[in-house]
C-alpha positions in Angstrom: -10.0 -7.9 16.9 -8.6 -10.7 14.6 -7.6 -9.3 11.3 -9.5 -11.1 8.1 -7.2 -11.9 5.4 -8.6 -13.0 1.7 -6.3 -14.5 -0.2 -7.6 -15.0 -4.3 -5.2 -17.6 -5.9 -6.1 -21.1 -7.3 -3.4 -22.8 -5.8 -5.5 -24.7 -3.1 -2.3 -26.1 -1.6 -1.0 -22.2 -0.5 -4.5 -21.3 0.6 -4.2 -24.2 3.2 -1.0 -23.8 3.7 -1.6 -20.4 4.3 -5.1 -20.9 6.0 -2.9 -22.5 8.9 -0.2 -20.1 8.9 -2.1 -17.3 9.7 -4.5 -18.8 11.5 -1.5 -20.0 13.9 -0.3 -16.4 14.4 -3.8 -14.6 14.8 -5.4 -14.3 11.7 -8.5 -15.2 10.1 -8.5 -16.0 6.1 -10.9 -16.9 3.2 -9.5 -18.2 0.1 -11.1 -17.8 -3.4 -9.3 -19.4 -6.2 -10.4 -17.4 -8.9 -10.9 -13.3 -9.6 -15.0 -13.2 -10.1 -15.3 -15.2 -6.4 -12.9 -13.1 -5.3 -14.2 -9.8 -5.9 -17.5 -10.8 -4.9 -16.5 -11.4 -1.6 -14.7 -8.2 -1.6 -17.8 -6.5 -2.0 -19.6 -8.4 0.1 -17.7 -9.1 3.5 -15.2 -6.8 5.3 -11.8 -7.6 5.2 -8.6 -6.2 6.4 -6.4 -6.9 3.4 -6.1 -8.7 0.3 -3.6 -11.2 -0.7 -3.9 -11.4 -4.4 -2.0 -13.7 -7.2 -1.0 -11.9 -10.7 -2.0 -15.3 -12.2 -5.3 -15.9 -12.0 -7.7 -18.4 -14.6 -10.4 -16.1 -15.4 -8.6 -12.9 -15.0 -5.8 -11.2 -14.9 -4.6 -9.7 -11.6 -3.9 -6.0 -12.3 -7.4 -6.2 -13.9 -8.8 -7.3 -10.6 -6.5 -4.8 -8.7 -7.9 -1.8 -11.0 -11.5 -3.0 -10.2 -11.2 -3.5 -6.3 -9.5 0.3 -6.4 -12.3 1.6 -8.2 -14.8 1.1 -5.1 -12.8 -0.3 -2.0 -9.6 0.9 -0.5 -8.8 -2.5 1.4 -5.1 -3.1 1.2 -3.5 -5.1 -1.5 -0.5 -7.2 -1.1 0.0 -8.7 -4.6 1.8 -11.7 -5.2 4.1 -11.9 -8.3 5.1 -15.8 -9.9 8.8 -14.3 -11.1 9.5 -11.0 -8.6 9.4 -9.1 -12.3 10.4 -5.6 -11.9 7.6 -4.5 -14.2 5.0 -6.6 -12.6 5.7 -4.8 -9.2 6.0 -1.8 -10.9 2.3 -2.2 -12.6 1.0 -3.3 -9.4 1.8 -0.2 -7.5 0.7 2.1 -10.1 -2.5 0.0 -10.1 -3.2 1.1 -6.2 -1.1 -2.0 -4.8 0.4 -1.5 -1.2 2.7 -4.3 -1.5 4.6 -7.4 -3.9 6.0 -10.3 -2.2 7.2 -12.6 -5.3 6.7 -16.2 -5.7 7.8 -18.6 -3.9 8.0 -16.8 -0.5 8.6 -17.6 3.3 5.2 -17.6 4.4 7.0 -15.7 7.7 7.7 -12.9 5.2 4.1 -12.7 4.3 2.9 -12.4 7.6 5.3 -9.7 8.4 4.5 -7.3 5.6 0.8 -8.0 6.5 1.4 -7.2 9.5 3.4 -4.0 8.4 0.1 -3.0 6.3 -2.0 -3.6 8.9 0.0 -1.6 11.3 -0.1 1.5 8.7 -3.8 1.4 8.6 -4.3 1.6 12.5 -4.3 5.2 14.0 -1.7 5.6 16.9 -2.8 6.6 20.3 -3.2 9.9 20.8 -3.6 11.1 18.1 -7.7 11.1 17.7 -8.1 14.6 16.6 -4.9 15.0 15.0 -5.6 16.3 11.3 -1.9 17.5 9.7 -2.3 20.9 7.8 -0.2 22.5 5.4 -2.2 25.1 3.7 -4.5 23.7 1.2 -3.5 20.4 2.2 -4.9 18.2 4.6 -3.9 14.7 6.3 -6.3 13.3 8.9 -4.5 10.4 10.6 -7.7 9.2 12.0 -9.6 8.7 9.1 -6.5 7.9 7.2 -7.6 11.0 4.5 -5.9 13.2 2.4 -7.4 16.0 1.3 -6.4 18.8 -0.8 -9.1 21.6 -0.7 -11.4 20.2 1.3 -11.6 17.4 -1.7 -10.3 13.9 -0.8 -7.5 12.5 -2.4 -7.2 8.6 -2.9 -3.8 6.9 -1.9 -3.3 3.7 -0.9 -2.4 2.9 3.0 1.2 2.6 2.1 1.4 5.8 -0.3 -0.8 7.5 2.9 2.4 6.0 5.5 4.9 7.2 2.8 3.6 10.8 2.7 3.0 10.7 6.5 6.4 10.1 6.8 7.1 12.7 4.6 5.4 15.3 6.3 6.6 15.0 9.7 9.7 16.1 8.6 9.0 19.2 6.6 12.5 20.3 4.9 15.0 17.1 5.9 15.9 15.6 3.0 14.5 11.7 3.4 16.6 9.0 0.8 14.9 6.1 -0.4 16.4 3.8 2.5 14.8 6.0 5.1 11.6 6.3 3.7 11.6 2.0 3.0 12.6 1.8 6.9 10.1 3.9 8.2 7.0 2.5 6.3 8.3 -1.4 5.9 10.7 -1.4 8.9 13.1 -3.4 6.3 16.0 -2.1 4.2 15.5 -1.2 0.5 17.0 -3.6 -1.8 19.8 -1.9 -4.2 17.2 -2.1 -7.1 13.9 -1.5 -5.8 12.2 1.4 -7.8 9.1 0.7 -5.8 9.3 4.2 -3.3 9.8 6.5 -6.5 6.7 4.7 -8.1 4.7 5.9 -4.8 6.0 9.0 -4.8 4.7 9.9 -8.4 1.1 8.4 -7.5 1.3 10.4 -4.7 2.1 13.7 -6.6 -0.9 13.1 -9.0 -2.8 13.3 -6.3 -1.4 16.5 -3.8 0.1 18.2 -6.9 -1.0 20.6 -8.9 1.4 20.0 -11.5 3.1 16.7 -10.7 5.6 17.1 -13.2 6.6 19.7 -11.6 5.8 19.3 -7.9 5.9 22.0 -5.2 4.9 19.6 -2.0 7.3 16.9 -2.7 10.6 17.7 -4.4 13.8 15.6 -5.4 16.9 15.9 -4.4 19.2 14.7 -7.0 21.2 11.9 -6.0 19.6 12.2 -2.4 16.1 11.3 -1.9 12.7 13.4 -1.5 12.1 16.2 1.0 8.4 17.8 1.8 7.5 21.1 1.5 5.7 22.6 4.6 4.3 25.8 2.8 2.0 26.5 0.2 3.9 28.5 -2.8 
């Protein structure tokens, strides 16, 4: 099935472009150049991810990002003008998967799309495996967490992170592990982005995420899972 791609940017130049990027290299994509059209369509068609500008003229883009998390958990892949720190940081916490600053090779694009897209897609043989530690609950099928029978909402790369996670209960994991196994890139020497998903992902799984039982840090080393319930 070819993957559907909305991009929501007014710059008609990178929707086309784009349009015939992606197209090239088995994609579909739809291009809305402003945030109302582009949640609309959202809501209306079935897509397979979002590429979605910060600058937008009707509306900012974390507001549209906090309104498409509300209802729809289509990946996001948000597109910064300046690569600012604190605009990737506000994305993530928003429910973004992914930042790819402005400008960008368009090859980079495709490969963390196809990274997301990757994340999302169950492996074989593994149709009725549901991971359970106790309370907790990961179905790799229906890509759900669930703690107490109650589902828990993470994004598809905060769900790849914590999958990661919890196939290997009590080794320590750094931050360049955890970047390789869900991006299959290295982690840049400043990129804050992994400890950003791990805190959303506490607030979910935790009962107390400032003072988490699951996941734990390891000073000066990384994140390790906890298998059992305390």
């Amino acid at each position: 099935m070819t993957p559907r791609i909305l991009l929501i940017d007014d710059d008609d130049r990178l929707a086309e472009m784009l349009h015939s990027y992606l197209t090239k290299h088995g994609m579909s994509m739809e291009h809305r150049g402003d945030a109302e059209s582009g949640i609309a369509a959202v809501r209306k068609g079935e897509f397979d991810a979002v590429v979605l500008d910060v600058m937008l003229p009707d509306m900012d883009g974390f507001d549209v990002c906090r309104q498409l998390r509300r209802k729809h958990d289509v990946p996001i892949l948000m597109l910064t003008a300046r690569g600012d720190e604190t605009d990737r940081i506000v994305g993530l916490e928003l429910g973004a998967d992914d930042y790819l600053p402005k400008p960008f090779n368009p090859r980079e694009l495709l490969a963390r799309l196809r990274a997301i897209l990757r994340r999302r897609t169950p492996l074989a043989g593994f149709e009725q495996d549901v991971m359970r530690f106790g309370r907790l609950e990961i179905d790799l099928v229906r890509r759900e967490v669930r703690l107490d029978g109650e589902v828990r909402n993470l994004t598809s790369h905060q769900f790849a992170l914590l999958r990661v996670l919890a196939e290997r209960p009590g080794r320590v994991q750094s931050r360049e592990q955890l970047m390789e196994a869900v991006r299959g890139e290295p982690l840049d020497a400043y990129d804050r982005s992994i400890d950003v998903h791990i805190s959303r992902i506490r607030a979910a799984i935790e009962d107390d995420p400032r003072q988490p039982k699951r996941i734990r840090t390891m000073r000066a080393a990384g994140y390790v899972f906890v298998a059992r319930d305390d």
